[in-house]
C-alpha positions in Angstrom: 33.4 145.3 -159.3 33.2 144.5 -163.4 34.3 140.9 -164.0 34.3 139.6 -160.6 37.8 140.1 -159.4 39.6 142.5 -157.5 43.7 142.2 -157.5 45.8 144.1 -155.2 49.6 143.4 -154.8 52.6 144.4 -152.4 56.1 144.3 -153.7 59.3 145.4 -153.5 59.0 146.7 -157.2 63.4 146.0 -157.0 63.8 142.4 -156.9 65.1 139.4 -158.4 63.0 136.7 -161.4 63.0 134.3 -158.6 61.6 135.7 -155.7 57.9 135.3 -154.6 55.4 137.7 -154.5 52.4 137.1 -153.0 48.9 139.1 -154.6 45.2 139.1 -152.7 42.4 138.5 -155.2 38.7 138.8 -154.6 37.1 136.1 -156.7 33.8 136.0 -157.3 33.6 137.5 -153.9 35.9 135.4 -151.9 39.1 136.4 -150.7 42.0 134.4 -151.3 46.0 135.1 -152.1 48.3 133.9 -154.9 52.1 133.7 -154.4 54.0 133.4 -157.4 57.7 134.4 -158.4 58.7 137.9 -159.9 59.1 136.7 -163.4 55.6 134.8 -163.6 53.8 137.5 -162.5 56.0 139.5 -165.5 54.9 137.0 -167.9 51.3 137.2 -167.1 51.6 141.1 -166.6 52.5 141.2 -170.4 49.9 138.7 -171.3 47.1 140.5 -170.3 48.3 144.0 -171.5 48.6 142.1 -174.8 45.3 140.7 -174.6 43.8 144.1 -173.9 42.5 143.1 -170.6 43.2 143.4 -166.6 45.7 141.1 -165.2 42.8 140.6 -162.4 40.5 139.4 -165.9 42.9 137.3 -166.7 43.3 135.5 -163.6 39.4 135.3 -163.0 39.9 133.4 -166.4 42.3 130.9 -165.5 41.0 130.3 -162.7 37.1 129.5 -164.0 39.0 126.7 -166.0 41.9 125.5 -163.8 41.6 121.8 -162.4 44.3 122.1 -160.1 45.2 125.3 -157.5 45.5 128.6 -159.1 49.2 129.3 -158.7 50.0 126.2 -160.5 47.4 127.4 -163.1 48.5 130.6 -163.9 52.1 129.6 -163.9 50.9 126.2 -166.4 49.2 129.5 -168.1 52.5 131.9 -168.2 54.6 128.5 -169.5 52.0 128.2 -172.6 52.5 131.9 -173.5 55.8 132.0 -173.4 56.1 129.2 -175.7 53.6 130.3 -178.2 56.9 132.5 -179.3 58.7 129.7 -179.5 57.1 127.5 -182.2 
């Protein structure tokens, strides 16, 4: 697989900003889950069709350079592009 990273998901495609969804992610050839809510997953969703790139490349990203666990990371990640709009 290019990049490293393979994302699948399973969601009720109906539900509320709040609500957790849960995604499994090969990285770097280990297996491993993320559970983040609806509207984070929007947030990054957007961010990587903006960048031009996978939401799986984007997440193989963040998480070469998080310091803490990944779901904090790619929500501290979603937080910092939402506010880009903002300054």
């Amino acid at each position: 697989m290019p990049n490293g990273c393979v994302l699948k998901a399973w969601w009720d495609p109906v539900t509320s900003p709040s609500e957790t969804r849960k995604r499994s992610l090969s990285l770097m050839g280990h297996q491993t889950s993320v559970s983040l809510e609806n509207a984070f997953w929007e947030v990054l969703d957007q961010a990587a069709q903006e960048r031009g790139i996978s939401l799986a490349h984007l997440v193989k990203e963040v998480d070469a350079t998080r310091m803490g666990n990944l779901s904090s990371a790619l929500r501290l990640y979603a937080l910092e592009w939402v506010k880009r709009d903002l300054i």
